[in-house]
N, C-alpha and C positions, 0 to 999 in steps of 0.2 A: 804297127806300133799301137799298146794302148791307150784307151783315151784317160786313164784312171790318174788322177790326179791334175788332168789340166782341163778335162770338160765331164760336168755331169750326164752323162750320158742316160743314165736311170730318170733323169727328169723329163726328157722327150723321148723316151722310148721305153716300153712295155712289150711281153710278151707271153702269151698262152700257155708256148709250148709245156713248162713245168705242170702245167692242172694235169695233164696224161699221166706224168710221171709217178702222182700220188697213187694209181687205181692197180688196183693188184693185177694179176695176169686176168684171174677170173672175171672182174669187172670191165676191164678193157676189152676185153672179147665179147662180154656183153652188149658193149657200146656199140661194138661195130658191126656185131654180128648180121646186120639187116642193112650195112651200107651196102650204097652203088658210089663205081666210082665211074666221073664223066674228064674226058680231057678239052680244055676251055684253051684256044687259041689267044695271042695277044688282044684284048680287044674285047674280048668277050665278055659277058654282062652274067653274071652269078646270081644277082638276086639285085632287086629296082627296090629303089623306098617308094613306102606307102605298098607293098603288097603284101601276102599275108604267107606269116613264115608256116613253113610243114616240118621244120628241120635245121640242123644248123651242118658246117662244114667245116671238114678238115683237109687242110692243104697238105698235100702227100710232095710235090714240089711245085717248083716256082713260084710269083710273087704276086698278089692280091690287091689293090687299094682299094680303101673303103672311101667316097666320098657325098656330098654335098653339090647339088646344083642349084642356084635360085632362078629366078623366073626371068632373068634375061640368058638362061643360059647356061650361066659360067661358073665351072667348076671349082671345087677347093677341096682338093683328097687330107680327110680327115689322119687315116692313118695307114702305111702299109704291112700289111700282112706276109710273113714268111713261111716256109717251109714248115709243118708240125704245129703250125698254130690252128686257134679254133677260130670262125667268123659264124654271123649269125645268132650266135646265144642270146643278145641281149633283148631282139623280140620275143623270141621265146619266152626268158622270165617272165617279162612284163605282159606278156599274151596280148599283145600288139601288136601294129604290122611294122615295118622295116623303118628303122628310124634315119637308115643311109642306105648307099645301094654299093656294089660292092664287082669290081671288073678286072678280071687279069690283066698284069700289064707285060708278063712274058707268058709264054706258051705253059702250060700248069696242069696237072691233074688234080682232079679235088673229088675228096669224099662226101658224098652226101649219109647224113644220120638222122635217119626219123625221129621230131619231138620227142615224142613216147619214150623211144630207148634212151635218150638224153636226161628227161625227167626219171625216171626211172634207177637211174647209177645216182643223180641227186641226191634222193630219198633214201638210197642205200649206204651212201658213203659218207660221212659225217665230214672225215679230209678233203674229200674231192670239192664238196660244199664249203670246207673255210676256205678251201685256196681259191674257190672261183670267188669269193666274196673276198678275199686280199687281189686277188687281181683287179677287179673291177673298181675296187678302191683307188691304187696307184694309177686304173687308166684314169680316171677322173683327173689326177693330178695334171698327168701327161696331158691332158687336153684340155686342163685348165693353161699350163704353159704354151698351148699350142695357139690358143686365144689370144696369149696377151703377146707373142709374138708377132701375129699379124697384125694387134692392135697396135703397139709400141714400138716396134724396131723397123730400122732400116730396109731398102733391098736389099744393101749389101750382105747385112744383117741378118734376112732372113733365108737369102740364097748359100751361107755359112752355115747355116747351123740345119739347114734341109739336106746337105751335100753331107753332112757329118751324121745326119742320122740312118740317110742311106747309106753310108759308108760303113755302118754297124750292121747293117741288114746285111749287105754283099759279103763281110767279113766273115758271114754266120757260114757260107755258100763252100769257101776254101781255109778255113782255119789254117793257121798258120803260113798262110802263102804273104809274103811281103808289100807285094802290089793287090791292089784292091780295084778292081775296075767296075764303074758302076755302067748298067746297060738301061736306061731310063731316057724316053724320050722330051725334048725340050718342052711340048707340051703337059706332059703329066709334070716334069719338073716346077715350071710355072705354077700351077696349081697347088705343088705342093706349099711353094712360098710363099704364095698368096702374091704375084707378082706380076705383070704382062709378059709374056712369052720375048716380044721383044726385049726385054729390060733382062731377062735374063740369057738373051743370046750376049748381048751388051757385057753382062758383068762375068760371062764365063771366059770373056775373050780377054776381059782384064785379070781373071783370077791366072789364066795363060798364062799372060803378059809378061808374071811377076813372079812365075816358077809355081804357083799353088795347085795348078791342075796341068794335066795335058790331055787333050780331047782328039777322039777319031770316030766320024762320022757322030752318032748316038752317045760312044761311050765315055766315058769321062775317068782319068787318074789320077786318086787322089797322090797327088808327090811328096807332098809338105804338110803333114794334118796341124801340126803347129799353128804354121802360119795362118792355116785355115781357121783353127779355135781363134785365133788372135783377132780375126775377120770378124768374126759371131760376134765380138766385143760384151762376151759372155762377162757378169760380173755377180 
């Protein structure tokens, strides 16, 4: 089902994948001509903030998050990354080092792309440069909303509308298939909602309870995304 008409879904969710779309055959071939490509287990760690990028990445499959740890530790996955999306660009521009660090969270092949050939289609393509500068705009949004959800809303709250935005990522995976099963562990889930692992063992077993999910082992279905917006107490 979509989400069009009962949850903004373009408000907490952004995606790369269109910047590719703009670059002619001859640019894109440009782009890649000098990648390697590496396959990153679940788990695996892509690139640490605070180190100094050589390159940016392209997710050829599986899923990505990009997150945040502070100094006691604890995680908060800023955003996750799909299939054909780009990660990394943003030290790049700024010629800084990694402003988050960025770990598969299923099994994932990813391209790596030397700065140089990334700068280089920049300078050439005058589209490929608005659209990365319209993307970067709309993520600002998105993660301006992603602020003020953990600032302002509930668990229930934020465990709704974290389960709804994976549920657009998953969707990307089997288009058209009816069930949507998310494969995310309780762990990165936490994180994503800014919530204790606990609390969201807690409220997934309510979300159960009450028909909105059904869960097996890790993965989660979504049953009722209705009821689920209704949850988000999106307004």
């Amino acid at each position: 089902m979509s989400l069009s008409g009962i949850f903004p879904i373009d408000r907490w969710n952004f995606t790369t994948q269109s910047m590719l779309n703009i670059l002619s055959e001859e640019e894109y071939a440009d782009l890649v001509a000098n990648q390697s490509d590496q396959k990153y287990l679940k788990g695996d760690v892509i690139f640490r903030e605070g180190s100094v990028p050589a390159g940016i990445f392209l997710i050829r499959s599986g899923k990505v998050k990009k997150y945040k740890v502070d100094n006691l530790a604890k995680e908060l996955i800023i955003y996750v990354a799909n299939h054909g999306e780009l990660i990394g660009y943003h030290a790049v521009l700024s010629e800084e080092r990694y402003p988050d660090s960025a770990a598969a969270i299923e099994d994932s092949v990813i391209s790596f792309i030397p700065k140089e050939d990334f700068i280089s289609i920049l300078h050439r393509s005058p589209a490929f440069t608005h659209r990365l500068l319209k993307t970067l705009s709309h993520e600002f949004t998105v993660l301006a909303n992603t602020i003020s959800v953990i600032a302002q809303r509930t668990a229930h709250e934020r465990l709704a509308i974290a389960l709804i935005v994976l549920r657009e990522k998953y969707k990307d995976d089997k288009p058209g298939e009816k069930d949507i099963i998310l494969n995310i562990s309780r762990m990165d889930l936490a994180s994503m909602a800014g919530i204790a692992q606990e609390n969201v063992i807690r409220l997934l077993k309510e979300f159960k309870a009450e028909g909105i999910i059904e869960t097996e082992g890790r993965k989660i279905l979504i049953k009722d995304i209705r009821r689920l917006v209704k949850k988000s107490n999106y307004k």
